[in-house]
Every structure is written in structure tokens, then in C-alpha cells.
N, C-alpha and C positions, 0 to 999 in steps of 0.2 A: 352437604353442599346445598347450596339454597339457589333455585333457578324460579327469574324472574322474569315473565314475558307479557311487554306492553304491546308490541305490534302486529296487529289484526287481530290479537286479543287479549284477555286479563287472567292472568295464572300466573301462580305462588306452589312452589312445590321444592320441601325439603325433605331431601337424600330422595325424592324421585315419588313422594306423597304429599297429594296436596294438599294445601293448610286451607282446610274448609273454616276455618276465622275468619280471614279476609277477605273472606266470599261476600260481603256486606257492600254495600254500594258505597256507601260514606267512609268506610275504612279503606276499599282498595284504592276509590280517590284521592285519599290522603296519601295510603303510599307510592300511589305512581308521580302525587305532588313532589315528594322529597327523594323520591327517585328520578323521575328527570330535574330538580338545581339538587342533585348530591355533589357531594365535594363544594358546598356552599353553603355556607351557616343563616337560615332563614330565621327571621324574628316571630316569634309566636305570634304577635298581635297582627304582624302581616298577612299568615297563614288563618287567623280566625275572620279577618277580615274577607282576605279570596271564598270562604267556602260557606262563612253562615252572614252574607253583605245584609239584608235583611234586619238582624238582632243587633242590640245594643252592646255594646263592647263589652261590657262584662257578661252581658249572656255568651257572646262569639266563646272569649278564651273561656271558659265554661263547659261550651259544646265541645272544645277540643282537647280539652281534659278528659272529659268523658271519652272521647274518642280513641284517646290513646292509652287509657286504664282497659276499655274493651280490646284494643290490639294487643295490649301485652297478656290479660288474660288470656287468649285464645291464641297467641305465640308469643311464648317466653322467651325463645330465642332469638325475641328481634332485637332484645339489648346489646346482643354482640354487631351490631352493627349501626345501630340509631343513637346517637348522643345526645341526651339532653343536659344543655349546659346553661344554666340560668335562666335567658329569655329566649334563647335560641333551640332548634331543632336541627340536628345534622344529618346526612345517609352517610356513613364513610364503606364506602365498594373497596373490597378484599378478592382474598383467590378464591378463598369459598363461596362468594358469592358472584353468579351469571347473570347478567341482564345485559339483555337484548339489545335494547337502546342505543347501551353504551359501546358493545361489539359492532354496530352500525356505524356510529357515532366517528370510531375508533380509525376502522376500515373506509369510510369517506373521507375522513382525515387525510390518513395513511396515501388516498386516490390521488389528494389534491396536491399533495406536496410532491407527488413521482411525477406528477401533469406538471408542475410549476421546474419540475428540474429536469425536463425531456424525456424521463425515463418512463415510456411510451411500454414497456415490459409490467414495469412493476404497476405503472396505471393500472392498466388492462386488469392485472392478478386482483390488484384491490379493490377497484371499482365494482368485478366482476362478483366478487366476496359481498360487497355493501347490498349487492342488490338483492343476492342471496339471502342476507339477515333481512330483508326488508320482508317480510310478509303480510304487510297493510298497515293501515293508519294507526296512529297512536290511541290506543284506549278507544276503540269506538262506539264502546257505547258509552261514554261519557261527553256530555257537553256540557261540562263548567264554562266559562271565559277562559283562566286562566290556559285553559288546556288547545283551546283551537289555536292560537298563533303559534306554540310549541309542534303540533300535529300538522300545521302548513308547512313549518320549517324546514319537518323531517322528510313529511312528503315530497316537496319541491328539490329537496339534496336529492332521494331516489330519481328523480324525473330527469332531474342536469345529466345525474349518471351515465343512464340509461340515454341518452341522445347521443353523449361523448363516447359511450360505444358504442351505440347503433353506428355511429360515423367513423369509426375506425375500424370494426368490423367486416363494413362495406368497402371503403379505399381499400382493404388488405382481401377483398377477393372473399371473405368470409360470408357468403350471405343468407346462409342458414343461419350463423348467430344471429345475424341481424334482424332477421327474419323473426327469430324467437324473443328477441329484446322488443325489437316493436309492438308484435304484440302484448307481450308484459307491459308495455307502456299503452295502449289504450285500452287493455284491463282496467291499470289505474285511475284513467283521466279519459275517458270515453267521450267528452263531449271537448277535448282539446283536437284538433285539426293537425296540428303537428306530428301526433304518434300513426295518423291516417294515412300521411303523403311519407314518412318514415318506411312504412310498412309497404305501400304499393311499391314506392321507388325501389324494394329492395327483391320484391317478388317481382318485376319488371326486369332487373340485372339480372337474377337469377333465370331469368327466361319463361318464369309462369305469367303471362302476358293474364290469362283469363284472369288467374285469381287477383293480379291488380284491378282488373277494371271491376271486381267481383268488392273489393277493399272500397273502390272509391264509391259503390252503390252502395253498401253496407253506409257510407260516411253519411252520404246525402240522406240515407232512411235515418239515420239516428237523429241528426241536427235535425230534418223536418217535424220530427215526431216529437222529441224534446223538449226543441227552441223552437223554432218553427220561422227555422233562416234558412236558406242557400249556403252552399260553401262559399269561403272566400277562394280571391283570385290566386294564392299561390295554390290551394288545391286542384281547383278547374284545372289551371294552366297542366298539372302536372297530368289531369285527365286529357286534356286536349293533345298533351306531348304522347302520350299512349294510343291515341286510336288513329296518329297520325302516320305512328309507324307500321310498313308494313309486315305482316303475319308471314310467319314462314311455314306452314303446315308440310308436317314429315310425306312422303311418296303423292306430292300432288305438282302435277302440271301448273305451273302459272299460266303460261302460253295460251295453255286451251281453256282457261277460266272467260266466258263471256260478261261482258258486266250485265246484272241485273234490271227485267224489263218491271215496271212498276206500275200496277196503278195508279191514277190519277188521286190525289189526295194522301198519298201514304209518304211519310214522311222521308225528306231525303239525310239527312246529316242527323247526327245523334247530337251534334250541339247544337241542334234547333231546339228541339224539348226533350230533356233529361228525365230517363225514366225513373220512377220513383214509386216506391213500394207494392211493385209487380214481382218481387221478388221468386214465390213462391209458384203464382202462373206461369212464370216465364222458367221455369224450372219443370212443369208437369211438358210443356211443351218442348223444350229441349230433350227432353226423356223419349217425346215421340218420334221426334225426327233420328234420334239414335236408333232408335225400333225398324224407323224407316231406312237406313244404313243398312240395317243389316236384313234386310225384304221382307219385314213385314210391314203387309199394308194397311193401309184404314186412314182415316180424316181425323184434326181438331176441328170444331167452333168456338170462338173468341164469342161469347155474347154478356153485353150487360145495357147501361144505361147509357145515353148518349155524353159525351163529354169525360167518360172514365180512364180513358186511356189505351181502348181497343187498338187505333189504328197503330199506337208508338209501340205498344208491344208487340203487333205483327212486325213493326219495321227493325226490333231491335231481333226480334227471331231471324228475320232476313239477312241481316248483318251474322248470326251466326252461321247460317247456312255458308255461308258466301266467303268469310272468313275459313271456314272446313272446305273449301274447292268446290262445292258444290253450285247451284242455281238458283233464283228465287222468283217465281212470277206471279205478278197481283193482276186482279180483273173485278170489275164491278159489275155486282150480279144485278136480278131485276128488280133489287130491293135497297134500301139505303147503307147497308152494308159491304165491305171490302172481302175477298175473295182471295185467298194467298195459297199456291202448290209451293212444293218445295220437291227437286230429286237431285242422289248425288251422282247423277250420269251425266254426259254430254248435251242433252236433249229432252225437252217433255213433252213433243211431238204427241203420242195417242194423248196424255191430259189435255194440251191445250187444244187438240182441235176437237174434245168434247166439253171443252169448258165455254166456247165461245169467242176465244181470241183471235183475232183477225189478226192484217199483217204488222208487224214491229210490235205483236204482244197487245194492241187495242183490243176492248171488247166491241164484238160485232155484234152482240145482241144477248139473250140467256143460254145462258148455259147448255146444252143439250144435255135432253134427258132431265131436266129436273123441272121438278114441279108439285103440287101440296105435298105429293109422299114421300121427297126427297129425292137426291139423283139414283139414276140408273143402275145396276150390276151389268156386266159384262155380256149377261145373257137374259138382260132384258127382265130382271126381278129387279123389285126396289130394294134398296136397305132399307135395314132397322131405324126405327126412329132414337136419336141419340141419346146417351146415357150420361146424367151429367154429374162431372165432379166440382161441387160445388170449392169456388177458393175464397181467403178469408177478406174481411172490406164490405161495404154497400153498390151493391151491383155487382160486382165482377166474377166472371164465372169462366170455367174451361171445360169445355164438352166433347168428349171422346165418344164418335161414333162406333158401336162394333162392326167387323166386314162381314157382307153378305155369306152366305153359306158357299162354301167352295170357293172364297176368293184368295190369293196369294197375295 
């Protein structure tokens, strides 16, 4: 049995041992050539032309003489299935012989014509098969000409696949498949926006609100970093549809949630300015405020350079507090920077009336208790001066103070 694999990579292997022959760059070229047009009689002169463009005609058929006196040496066996008939080159594909391709090939087929007759069953079954065989691009390490429009082809049939079921998936209530399809679809095509809003939309049905809006940041770091564009308007919109609905968080009061008191300058709406590639800070900081859930205490500082993005990442921390039932209060200290508590109680009565907040959350002045050696402990010792973890980028940093000796 002779098994032939083009997609996401190049292996030859007969009765289950690979033919280390075709292991040559120029040879396995040739035969993934007459492997994908098999079942089509190609002209030598056509063939020496695709692959030696360079050489003069007689030299071209020449090189591909030699080329295929070296493949038959090093696999005798390829006569049972390669025809050379005059001026022509054939692949004629049997039972003994497996290739990938064509099991793709085969099974897309098979997808289009159950789609084209309703039969929404046997779609499914088939499509579901094609994408299976697909395990990446045609030949990738090779870049002839010949080979890219063939490799877009196959690629673009997985791509269709994979949407016609992400979308049927989804309408039938499926949305773990859907789920797992989209992601295999911007494994693929990472910088397409399509497999992005697939994916959120379907982790949104599904009721994981976080990891959409988690999907649509991921979108916006990749395109920036890339291309270095904004999303388009169908993806925002699908973001804007997301942060407009409201959060249902398990055992929390809505009633008794107060809206958030803010200070001056910290941002109010997340579609004023979209955060972007705070991924990893705004992760150490989520981490604390879970610390803080469950009563241990202690502070972050946000510090870096001015214009980096400090104040949107306090305000998108804010947004998660508040989204989890909780509270978020900002105050501006006696320095150019923003001051943010967070608790997930009713009330932050002893912070703020040592942070300096006057009435409706205003800062009435500095802080109590703070000053060069940091704020106060509870019993009148300073804390430690902060420890800092530093995060990746130019300037921006998250600093975890430790708690005073004896603090809870």
C-alpha cells in the first residue's frame, strides 16, 4: 500500500516505510506536480517548462529526464502507477494507493452536492470528514508558481467548509462544535476577521460572555501587531453588541449593585478607547482582585510612562469588578496619577474615608496617612516599599505591594 501525504506536509510511505528517495526536494516537487493533475495526461515539455523556467528547452526536458531515472532508481515501484506514454506523464490513483488530496478532494465533493440537494445529514457527515483530512496547506514547504493557486484552492474549499458548519452547528444549538470549528478556522487564516466574530458569536450563545470579549481582544492585538489596522465595522459592532448586554452573574444582587463612583479623568465607556495589548497586566491584576474575593489583602500600582495606557487599564479592571457585583472607586492622589480601590462588599467606608474621599466619592485632599514611605498599616507602621513585576512592552509595569506584618 503506498500512502501519500501533501497536506501540512510531504511523506511517501510504502506498506507503512518511508521511501527515503523522494525525500529530495526536486523529486518530491515533481511528484506532488503529477499528483495533484493525476487522472490527467500532462505534456513533458509543459512540466519541464513549470519547474526548470530558467533553462533552455532542451536543457528543461533533460533535467526531467534525469529526474525521473533518479525517482525510479530510488522507487521501482512507481511504475505501477506513473505512465509514461510518449510525450506525456500520467499518476493513474488505484486502491493501493492513499492520497490525501484526493480523500479531501473526494469528501468536499461529496459536501457540496448533499448541500446542493438539502440533504443537511449527509452535508454535515461530509463536510465534517473534509475538514478532518485537511491538516494544512498543500506542500508547505514548497513555493513553485505552479503550486500556490492549487494550495489557495484547497485552502479556501476548507475555509467555506468550516463557516457552512460553524453556521449550522450554531442554528442547531451545537455550540461546542461551533466553538471548536471556529477556532480551527483562525488557526488557519489568523489575520481573516471572519473566523474572529464566528468564534465570539458562538462563545457569546453559549453563555461564555468573558471569553468573547477575551476573542475580540485577542482580534484587535493580532490585526494591530500584524497589520497594524483596527477591526472592521462588522467585528466592533459584534463587540459593541456584547458589552451592551447585560451580565448575569450567578448569587449576586443586582438591586444592591451601586453604580461606580470615578475619578475625574478615568475613562467612562470601553468604546471610547479600546484596550489593546494590556493583555497580560490586566490578567496579573484580575488575579488580585480574585485574592481579594477571597480576603486577602494587599494593593496593585499601575506605573509606567505617561500616555501608555494606565488610566484604560484601570478603567477596564473597573468594568470587571462591577460586572462580578462588586464596586470600584477612583481618587486622585497628590501626584499626577489615578488611585483606584476595589471591594466585593456593600461598602468601602474605612478605605475611603482614609483615602481622602469626600462626599459623592470626590477627593478632598491626600490621602490619609500617606506620604514618602507609603500609606499607613492599621496600627500606624508603614508598609513595605513595593515589589515589582515587571510586564512585557516599553514602560508598563504592575507592582504588587506586600501587606504590613499582621495585616488580613
Amino acid at each position: 500500500m503506498l500512502e501519500i501525504s501533501l497536506l501540512g506536509e510531504q511523506r511517501v510511505a510504502m506498506d507503512g516505510s518511508v521511501v527515503v528517495a523522494l525525500g529530495a526536494p526536486r523529486s518530491m516537487a515533481l511528484l506532488g506536480f503529477l499528483l495533484v493533475h493525476r487522472d490527467a495526461p500532462q505534456r513533458r515539455e509543459h512540466i519541464a517548462a513549470q519547474f526548470w523556467p530558467d533553462s533552455t528547452d532542451a536543457q528543461a526536458r533533460t533535467n526531467l529526464r534525469r529526474e525521473l531515472h533518479s525517482m525510479r532508481a530510488g522507487f521501482p515501484q512507481v511504475d505501477h502507477w506513473l505512465a509514461a506514454d510518449g510525450g506525456t506523464l500520467l499518476w493513474r490513483l488505484s486502491q493501493d494507493c492513499q492520497l490525501d488530496v484526493a480523500a479531501f478532494e473526494a469528501a468536499a465533493d461529496a459536501a457540496s452536492k448533499a448541500r446542493a440537494a438539502g440533504d443537511e445529514a449527509g452535508f454535515h457527515q461530509a463536510a465534517a470528514e473534509a475538514v478532518r483530512l485537511y491538516r494544512g496547506e498543500l506542500m508547505p514547504a514548497l513555493y513553485d508558481d505552479w503550486v500556490m493557486p492549487e494550495r489557495d484552492r484547497l485552502h479556501r474549499s476548507c475555509l467555506t467548509l468550516l463557516d457552512q458548519l460553524i453556521t449550522l452547528d450554531r442554528d442547531a444549538g451545537a455550540y461546542g462544535q461551533a466553538i471548536e470549528r471556529a477556532r480551527r478556522r483562525v488557526e488557519l487564516e489568523p489575520l481573516e476577521e471572519v473566523g474572529y466574530r464566528a468564534l465570539l458569536q458562538a462563545q457569546a450563545l453559549s453563555g461564555d460572555r468573558a471569553a468573547a470579549l477575551q476573542t475580540y481582544h485577542r482580534c484587535v492585538s493580532v490585526l494591530e501587531r500584524e497589520l497594524g489596522v483596527e477591526p472592521d465595522q462588522a467585528t466592533t459592532a459584534e463587540y459593541d453588541r456584547l458589552i451592551s448586554r447585560s451580565p448575569e452573574p450567578a448569587a449576586v444582587d443586582q438591586a444592591a449593585v451601586r453604580p461606580a463612583i470615578r475619578a475625574p479623568g478615568l475613562v467612562t465607556s470601553a468604546r471610547q478607547v479600546r484596550l489593546v495589548g494590556r493583555e497580560r497586566e490586566l490578567d496579573v491584576l484580575r488575579r488580585r482582585w480574585r485574592e481579594a474575593l477571597t480576603g486577602v489583602a494587599g494593593f496593585a500600582v499601575v506605573a509606567g510612562e505617561a500616555g501608555i495606557g494606565k488610566t484604560r487599564l484601570l478603567d477596564e479592571l473597573s468594568s470587571v469588578v462591577q460586572r462580578g457585583g462588586g464596586e470600584a472607586m477612583g481618587a486622585a492622589g497628590p501626584g499626577p496619577g489615578v488611585r483606584m480601590a476595589a471591594q466585593p462588599g456593600p461598602a468601602l467606608s474605612p478605605w475611603a474615608a482614609r483615602s481622602g474621599l469626600g462626599p459623592g466619592g470626590r477627593p478632598s485632599g491626600p490621602p490619609a496617612g500617606c506620604g514618602p514611605d507609603g500609606p499607613a498599616a492599621p496600627d500606624g507602621r508603614r508598609l513595605a516599599a513595593p515589589q515589582v513585576l515587571r510586564g512585557p512592552g516599553p514602560g508598563g509595569a504592575i507592582d504588587r505591594a506586600p501587606r504590613a506584618a499582621g495585616a488580613r
